[in-house]
C-alpha positions as CSV (number, residue, x, y, z in Angstrom):
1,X,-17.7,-18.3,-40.7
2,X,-19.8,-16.1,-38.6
3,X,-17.7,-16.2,-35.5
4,X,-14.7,-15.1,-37.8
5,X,-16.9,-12.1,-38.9
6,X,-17.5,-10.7,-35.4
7,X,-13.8,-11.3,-34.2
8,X,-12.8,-9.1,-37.4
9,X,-16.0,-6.9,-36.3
10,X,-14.0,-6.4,-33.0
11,X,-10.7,-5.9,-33.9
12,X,-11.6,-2.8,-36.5
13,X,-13.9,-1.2,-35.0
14,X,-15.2,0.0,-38.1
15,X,-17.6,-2.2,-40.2
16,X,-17.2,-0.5,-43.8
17,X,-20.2,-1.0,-46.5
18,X,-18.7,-3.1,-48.7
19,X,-18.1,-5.2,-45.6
20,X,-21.4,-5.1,-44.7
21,X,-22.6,-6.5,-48.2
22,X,-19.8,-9.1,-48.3
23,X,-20.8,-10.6,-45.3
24,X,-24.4,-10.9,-46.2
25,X,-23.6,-12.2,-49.2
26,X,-22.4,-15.5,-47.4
27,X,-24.3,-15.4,-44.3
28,X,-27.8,-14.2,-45.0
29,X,-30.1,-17.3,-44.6
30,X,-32.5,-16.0,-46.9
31,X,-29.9,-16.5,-49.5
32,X,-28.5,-19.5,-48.6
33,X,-32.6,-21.0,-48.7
34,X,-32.7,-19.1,-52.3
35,X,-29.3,-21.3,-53.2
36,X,-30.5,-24.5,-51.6
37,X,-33.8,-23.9,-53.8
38,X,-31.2,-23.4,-56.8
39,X,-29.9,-26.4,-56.1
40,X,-32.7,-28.8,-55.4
41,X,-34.3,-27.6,-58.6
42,X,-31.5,-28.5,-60.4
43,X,-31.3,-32.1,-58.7
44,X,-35.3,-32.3,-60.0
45,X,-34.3,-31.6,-63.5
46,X,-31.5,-34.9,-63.4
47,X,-34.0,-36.7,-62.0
48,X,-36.6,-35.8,-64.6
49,X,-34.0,-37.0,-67.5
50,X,-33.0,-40.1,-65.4
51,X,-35.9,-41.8,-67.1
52,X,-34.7,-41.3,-71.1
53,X,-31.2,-42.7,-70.8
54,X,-31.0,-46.4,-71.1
55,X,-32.0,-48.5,-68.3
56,X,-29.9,-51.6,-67.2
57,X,-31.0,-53.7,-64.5
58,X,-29.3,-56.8,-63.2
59,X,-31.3,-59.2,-60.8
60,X,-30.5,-62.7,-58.9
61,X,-32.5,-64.5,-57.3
62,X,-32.5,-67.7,-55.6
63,X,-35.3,-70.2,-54.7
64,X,-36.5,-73.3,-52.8
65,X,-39.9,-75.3,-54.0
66,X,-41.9,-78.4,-55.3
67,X,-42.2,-79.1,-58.9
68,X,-45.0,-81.3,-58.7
69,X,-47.5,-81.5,-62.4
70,X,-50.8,-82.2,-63.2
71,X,-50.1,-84.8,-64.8
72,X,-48.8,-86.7,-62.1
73,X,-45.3,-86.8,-63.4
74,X,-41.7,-86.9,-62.0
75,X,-40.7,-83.5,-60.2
76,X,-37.9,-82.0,-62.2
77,X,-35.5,-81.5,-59.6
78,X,-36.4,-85.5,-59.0
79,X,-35.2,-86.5,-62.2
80,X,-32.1,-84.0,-62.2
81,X,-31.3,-85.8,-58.8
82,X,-31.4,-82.9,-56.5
83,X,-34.6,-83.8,-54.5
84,X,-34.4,-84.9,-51.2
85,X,-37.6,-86.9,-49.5
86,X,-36.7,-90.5,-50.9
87,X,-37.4,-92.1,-53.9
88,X,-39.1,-91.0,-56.9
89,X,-42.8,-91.1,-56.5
90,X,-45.1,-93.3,-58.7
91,X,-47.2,-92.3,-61.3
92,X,-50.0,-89.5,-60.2
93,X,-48.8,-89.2,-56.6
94,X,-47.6,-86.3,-55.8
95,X,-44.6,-85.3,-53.5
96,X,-43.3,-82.5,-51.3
97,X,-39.6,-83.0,-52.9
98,X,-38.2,-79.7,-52.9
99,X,-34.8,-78.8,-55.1
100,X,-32.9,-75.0,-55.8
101,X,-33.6,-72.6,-58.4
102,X,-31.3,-70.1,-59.6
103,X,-31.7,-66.9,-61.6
104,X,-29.2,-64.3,-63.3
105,X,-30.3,-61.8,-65.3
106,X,-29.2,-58.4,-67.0
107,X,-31.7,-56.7,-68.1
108,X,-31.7,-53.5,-70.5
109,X,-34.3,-51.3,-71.8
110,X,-34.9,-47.8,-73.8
111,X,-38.3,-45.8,-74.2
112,X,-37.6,-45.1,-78.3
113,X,-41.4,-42.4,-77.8
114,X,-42.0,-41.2,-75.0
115,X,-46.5,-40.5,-75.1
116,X,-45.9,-39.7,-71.2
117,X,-43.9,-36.5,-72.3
118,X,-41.4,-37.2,-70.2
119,X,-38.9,-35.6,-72.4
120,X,-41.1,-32.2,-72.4
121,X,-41.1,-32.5,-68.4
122,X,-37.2,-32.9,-68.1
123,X,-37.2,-29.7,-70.3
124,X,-39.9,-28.4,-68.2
125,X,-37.8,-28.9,-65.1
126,X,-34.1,-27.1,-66.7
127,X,-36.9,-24.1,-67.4
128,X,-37.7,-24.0,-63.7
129,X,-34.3,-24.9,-62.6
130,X,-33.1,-21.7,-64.3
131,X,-36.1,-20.0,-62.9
132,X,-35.2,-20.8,-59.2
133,X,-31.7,-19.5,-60.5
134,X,-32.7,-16.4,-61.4
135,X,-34.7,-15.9,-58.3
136,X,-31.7,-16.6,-56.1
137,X,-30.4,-13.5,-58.0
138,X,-33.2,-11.0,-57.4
139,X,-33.0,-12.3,-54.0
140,X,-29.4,-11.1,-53.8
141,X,-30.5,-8.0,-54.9
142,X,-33.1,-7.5,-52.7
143,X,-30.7,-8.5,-49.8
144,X,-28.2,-5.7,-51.3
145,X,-30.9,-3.0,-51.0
146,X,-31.9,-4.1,-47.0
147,X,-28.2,-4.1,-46.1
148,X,-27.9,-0.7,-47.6
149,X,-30.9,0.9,-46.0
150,X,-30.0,-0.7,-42.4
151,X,-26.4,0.6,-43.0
152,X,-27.3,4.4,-44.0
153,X,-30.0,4.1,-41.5
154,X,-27.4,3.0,-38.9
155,X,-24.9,5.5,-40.1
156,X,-27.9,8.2,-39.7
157,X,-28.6,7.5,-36.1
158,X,-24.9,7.7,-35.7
159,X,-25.0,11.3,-37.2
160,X,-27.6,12.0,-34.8
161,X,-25.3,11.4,-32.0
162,X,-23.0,13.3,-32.7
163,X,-26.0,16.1,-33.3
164,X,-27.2,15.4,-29.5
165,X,-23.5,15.7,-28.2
166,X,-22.8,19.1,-30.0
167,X,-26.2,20.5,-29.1
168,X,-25.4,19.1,-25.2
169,X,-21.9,20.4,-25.4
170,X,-24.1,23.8,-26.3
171,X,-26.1,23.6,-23.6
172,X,-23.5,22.8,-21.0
173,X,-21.3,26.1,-22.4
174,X,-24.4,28.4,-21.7
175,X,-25.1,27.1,-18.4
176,X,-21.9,27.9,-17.2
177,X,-22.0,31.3,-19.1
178,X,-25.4,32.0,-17.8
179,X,-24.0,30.4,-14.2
180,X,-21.4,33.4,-14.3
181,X,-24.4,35.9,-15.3
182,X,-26.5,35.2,-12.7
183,X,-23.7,35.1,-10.0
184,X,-22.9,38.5,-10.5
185,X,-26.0,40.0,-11.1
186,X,-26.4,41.0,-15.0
187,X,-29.0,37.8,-15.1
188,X,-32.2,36.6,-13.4
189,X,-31.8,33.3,-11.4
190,X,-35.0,32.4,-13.9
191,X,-32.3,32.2,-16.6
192,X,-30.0,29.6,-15.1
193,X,-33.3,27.0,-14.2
194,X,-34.4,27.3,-17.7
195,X,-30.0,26.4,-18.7
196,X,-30.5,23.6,-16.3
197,X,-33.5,22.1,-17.8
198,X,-32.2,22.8,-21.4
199,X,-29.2,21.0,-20.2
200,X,-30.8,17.5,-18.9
201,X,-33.2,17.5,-21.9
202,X,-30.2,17.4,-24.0
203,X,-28.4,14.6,-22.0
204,X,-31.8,12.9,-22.6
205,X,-31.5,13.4,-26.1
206,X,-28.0,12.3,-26.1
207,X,-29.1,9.0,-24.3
208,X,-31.8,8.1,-26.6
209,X,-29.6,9.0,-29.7
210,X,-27.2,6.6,-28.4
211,X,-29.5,4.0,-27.9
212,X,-31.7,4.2,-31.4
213,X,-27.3,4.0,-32.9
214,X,-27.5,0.3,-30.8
215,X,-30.8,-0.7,-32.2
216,X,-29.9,0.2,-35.6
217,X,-27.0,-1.8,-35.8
218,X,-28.5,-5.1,-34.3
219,X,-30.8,-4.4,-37.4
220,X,-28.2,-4.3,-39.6
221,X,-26.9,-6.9,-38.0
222,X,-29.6,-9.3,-38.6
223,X,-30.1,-8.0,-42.5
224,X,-26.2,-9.2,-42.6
225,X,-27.5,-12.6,-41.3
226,X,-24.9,-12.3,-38.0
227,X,-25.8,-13.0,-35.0
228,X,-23.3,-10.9,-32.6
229,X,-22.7,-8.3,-30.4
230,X,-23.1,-4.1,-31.8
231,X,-19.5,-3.1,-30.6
232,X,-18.5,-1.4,-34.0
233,X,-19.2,1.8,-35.6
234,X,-20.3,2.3,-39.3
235,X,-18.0,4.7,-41.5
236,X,-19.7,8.3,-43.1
237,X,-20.0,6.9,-46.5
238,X,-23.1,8.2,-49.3
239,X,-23.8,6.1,-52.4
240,X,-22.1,7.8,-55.3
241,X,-24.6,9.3,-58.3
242,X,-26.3,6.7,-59.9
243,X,-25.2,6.6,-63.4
244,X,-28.9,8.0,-65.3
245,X,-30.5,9.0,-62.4
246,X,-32.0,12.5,-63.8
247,X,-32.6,11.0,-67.1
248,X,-36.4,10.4,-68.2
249,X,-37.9,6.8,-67.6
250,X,-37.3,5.3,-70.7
251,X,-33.4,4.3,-70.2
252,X,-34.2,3.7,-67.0
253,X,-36.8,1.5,-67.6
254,X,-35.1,0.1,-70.5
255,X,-32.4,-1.3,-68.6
256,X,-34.7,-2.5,-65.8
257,X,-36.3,-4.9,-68.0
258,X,-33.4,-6.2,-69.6
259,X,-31.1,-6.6,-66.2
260,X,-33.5,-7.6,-63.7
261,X,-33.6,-10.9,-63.2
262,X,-37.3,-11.4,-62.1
263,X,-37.5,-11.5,-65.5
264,X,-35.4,-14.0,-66.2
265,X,-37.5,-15.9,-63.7
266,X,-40.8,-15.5,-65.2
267,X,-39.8,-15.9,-68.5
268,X,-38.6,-19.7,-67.8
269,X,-41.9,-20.3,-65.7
270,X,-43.1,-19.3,-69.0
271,X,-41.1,-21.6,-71.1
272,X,-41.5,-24.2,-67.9
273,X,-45.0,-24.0,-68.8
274,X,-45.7,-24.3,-72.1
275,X,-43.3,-27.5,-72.0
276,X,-45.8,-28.6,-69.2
277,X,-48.4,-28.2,-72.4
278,X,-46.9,-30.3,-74.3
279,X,-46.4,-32.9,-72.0
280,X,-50.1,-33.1,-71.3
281,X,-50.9,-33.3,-74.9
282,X,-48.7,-36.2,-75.6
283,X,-51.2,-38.4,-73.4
284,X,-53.2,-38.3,-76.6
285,X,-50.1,-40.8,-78.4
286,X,-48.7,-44.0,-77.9
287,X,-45.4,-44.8,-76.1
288,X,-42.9,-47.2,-77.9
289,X,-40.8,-48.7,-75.4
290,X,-37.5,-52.0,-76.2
291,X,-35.9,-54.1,-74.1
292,X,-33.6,-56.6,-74.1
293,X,-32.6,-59.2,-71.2
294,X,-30.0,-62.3,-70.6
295,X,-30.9,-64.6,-68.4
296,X,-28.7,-67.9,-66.7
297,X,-31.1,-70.2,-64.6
298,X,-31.2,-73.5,-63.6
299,X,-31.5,-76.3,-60.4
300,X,-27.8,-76.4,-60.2
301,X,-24.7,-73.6,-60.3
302,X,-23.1,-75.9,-62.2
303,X,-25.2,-76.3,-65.1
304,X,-26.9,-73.3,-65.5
305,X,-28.9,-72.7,-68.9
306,X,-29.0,-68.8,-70.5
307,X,-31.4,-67.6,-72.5
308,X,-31.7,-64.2,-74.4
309,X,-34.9,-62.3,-75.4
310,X,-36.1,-58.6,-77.4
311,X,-39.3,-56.8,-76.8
312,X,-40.8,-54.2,-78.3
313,X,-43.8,-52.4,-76.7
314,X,-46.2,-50.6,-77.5
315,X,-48.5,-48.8,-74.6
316,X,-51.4,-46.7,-75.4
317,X,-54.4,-45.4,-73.5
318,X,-56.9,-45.3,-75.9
319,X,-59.5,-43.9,-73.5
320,X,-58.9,-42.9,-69.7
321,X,-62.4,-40.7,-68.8
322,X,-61.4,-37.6,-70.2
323,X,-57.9,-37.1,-68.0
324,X,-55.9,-36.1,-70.6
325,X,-58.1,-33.3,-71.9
326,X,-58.8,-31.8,-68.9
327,X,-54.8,-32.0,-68.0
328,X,-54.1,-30.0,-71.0
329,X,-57.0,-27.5,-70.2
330,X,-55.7,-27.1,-66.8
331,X,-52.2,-26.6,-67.8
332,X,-53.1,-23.8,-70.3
333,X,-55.3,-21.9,-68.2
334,X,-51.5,-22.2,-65.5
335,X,-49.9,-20.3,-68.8
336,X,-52.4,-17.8,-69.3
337,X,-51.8,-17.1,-65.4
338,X,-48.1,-16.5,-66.0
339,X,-48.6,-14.6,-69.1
340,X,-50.7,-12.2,-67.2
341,X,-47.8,-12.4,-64.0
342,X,-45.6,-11.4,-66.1
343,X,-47.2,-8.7,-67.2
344,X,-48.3,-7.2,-64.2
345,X,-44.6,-7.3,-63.2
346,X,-43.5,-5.2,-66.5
347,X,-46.3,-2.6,-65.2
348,X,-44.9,-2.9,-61.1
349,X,-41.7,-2.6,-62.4
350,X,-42.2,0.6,-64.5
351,X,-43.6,1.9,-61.4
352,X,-40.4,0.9,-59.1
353,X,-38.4,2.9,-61.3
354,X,-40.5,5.4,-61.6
355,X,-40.9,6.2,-58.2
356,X,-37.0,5.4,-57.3
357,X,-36.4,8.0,-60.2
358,X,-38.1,10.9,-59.1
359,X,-37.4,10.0,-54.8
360,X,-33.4,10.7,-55.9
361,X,-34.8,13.9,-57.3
362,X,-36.2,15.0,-54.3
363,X,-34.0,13.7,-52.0
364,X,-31.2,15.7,-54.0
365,X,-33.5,18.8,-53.3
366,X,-34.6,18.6,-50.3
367,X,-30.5,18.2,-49.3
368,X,-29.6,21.3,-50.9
369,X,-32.4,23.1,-49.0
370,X,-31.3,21.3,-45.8
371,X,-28.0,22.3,-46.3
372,X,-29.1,26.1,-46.7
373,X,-31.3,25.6,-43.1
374,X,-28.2,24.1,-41.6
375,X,-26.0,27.4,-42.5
376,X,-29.0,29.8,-41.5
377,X,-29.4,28.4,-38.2
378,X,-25.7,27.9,-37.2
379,X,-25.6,31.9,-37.8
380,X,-29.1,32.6,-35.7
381,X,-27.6,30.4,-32.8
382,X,-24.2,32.8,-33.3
383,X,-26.5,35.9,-33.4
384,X,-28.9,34.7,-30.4
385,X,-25.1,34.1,-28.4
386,X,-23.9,37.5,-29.1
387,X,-27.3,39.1,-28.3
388,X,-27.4,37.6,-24.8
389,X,-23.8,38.2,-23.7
390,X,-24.4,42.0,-24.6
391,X,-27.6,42.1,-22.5
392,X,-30.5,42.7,-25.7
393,X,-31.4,39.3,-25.7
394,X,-33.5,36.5,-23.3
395,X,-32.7,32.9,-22.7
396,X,-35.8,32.1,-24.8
397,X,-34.4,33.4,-27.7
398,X,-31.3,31.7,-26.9
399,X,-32.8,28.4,-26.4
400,X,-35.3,28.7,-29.5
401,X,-32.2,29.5,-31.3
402,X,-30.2,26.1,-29.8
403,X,-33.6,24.0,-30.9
404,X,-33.6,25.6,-34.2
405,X,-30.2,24.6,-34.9
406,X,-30.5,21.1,-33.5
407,X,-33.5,20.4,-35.5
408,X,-31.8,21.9,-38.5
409,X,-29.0,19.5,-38.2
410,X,-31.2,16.6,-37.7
411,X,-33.1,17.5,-40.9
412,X,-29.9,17.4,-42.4
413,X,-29.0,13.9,-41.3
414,X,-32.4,12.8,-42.5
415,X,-31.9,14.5,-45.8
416,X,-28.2,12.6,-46.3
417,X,-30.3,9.1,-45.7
418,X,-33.0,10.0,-47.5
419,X,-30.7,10.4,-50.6
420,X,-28.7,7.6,-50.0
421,X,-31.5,5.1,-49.3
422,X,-33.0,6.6,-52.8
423,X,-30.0,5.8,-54.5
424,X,-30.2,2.4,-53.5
425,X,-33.7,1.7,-54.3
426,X,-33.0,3.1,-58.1
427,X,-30.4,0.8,-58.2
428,X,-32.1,-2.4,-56.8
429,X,-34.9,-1.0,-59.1
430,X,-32.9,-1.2,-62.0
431,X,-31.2,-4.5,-61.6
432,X,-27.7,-2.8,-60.5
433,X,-26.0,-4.2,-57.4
């Protein structure tokens, strides 16, 4: 399945978002573990149930040994004829005459009270099953929100190239108008070394923008759960408005608390739990277990002789050191531990949102102010330009100009992933995939 992802990877070119998630969504080992979990949980809670349906057991057995008595008498499988050692011995003397014994039996048996609380543990173990379910969920989500901050972080440094090659594009248009200067007088050779060295910074800035793009994507690569080459580009795509996002905390948190499904979890620990309770406090009672068997034995296939029985039994352990209070103690204090867990994650929760909320908010502000620096310093570089080609202005001002606008159009990159990446973590915070 991977290797089919990277040979699409290669042939586009272009690994889109909802790509991205798809892919993790099936390849991510973290939530394939979370689904084996799911699944082993569920396997427990069979097995805990196994033990309340009806239990039938068939057994044969066969046999070779002396029948010698007490009493001296003749060895059964003597006087049936199917010894072997001679004749019959005499009175009080015994032999090592050996004959076959054969055994057939079906056996079936039903626990009618269960003291063990085996029913409460099977229950018990659905609650947890449903637990681990749950969990696989958040896990998804939380594996949403990684792929989408590698992504916008790999779409970022990909911004950021294409800022390094505009601003060395820059560079290499006012060496070669400062080149010209210089050549025919109007400029100080001064001019065209400080060109030069704005020029090779750049490149270096190019090169390491290019680089921190590779990096990026090998991240994203391993929050996809792919192991494969980087050889594809990310598309310029934002995370739409988040449906609430400048309301107050109160939807927001609202929602949270019904959707996400840490909740879910912690409520069937909960409910897993108390079950567990109840299964320690039925080692105070009796169990009442019947059974029933049909048995066929005898020295000889042929004549076989069957026999049926019913029993009813009755197990309780009147007195075992204390055990069962002190299982039940233990197992309350476990559920006043998850009671208090679960509270804690209303209040963490409430915080997520909180803070999710109010980063969208400034992400969204700081972006419009970005924008603004963008515009202002595009215009300053035009200005600083103009200035030098009519003589009034120096190649500092030029080049202060060039790093203004470069660092304004980085800010402006960071600004775009800032709001992005906010987006996402209101949504994860909220239970929204």
């Amino acid at each position: 399945m991977t290797a089919a992802i990277l040979v699409l990877f290669a042939q586009a070119k272009i690994l889109t978002l909802a790509d991205a998630l798809t892919t993790a969504q099936k390849a991510q080992p973290t939530l394939r573990q979370a689904h084996a979990n799911t699944d082993a949980a569920k396997a427990r809670a069979g097995e805990a149930r196994a033990p309340l349906l009806p239990q039938v057991l068939g057994l044969a057995t066969y046999s070779r040994a002396t029948s010698n008595s007490s009493a001296g008498s003749v060895p059964a499988c003597i006087a049936f004829g199917g010894g072997t050692g001679g004749a019959p011995p005499s009175s009080g003397v015994l032999s090592w005459a050996s004959c076959d014994r054969f055994n057939f039996s079906l056996t079936a048996s039903q626990t009618l009270w269960d003291a063990s609380g085996q029913l409460a543990r099977w229950r018990a173990n659905v609650a947890t099953a449903e637990s681990f379910e749950a969990t696989e969920k958040a896990q998804r989500l939380l594996t949403t929100l990684t792929v989408r901050t590698f992504y916008f972080a790999a779409r970022a440094n990909k911004s950021l190239v294409n800022v390094a090659g505009e601003t060395l594009a820059n560079q290499v248009r006012h060496l070669q108008q400062i080149d010209g200067f210089v050549k025919v007088g109007t400029r100080p050779e001064i001019d065209l070394a400080q060109a030069r060295t704005d020029r090779a910074n750049a490149q270096v800035q190019l090169i390491n923008a290019e680089n921190n793009y590779a990096v990026a994507k090998a991240q994203l690569n391993q929050a996809m759960g792919v192991e494969g080459p980087t050889d594809y580009d990310v598309e310029d795509v934002t995370i739409a408005p988040v449906d609430g996002e400048e309301s107050q905390i109160g939807p927001l948190l609202d929602e949270a608390l019904k959707a996400r499904p840490e909740f879910v979890s912690i409520d069937r620990q909960v409910q897993s739990q108390e079950l567990a309770v109840w299964a320690a406090r039925t080692g105070y009672g009796p169990s009442l277990t019947a059974s029933t068997a049909l048995t066929d034995s005898g020295t000889d296939l042929a004549h076989l002789v069957w026999n049926w029985n019913f029993t009813l039994t009755v197990n309780w352990q009147l007195f075992s050191g204390g055990l069962t209070y002190y299982t039940v103690k233990e197992q309350k204090a476990n559920l006043d531990g998850l009671r208090a867990q679960r509270d804690l994650l209303r209040q963490q929760t409430r915080l997520e949102v909180d803070q999710a909320r109010l980063a969208v908010r400034a992400a969204k502000a700081a972006l419009s102010a970005s924008d603004e620096a963008l515009i202002n310093a595009r215009e300053r570089l035009r200005l600083a330009e103009g200035r030098y080609q009519a003589g009034v202005g120096s190649v500092i001002e030029l080049g202060d100009a060039q790093v203004a606008l470069t660092n304004a159009a980085a800010q402006k990159v960071q600004a775009d992933y800032n709001v992005s990446t906010a987006r996402a973590q209101l949504m994860k915070s909220i239970g929204r995939f």
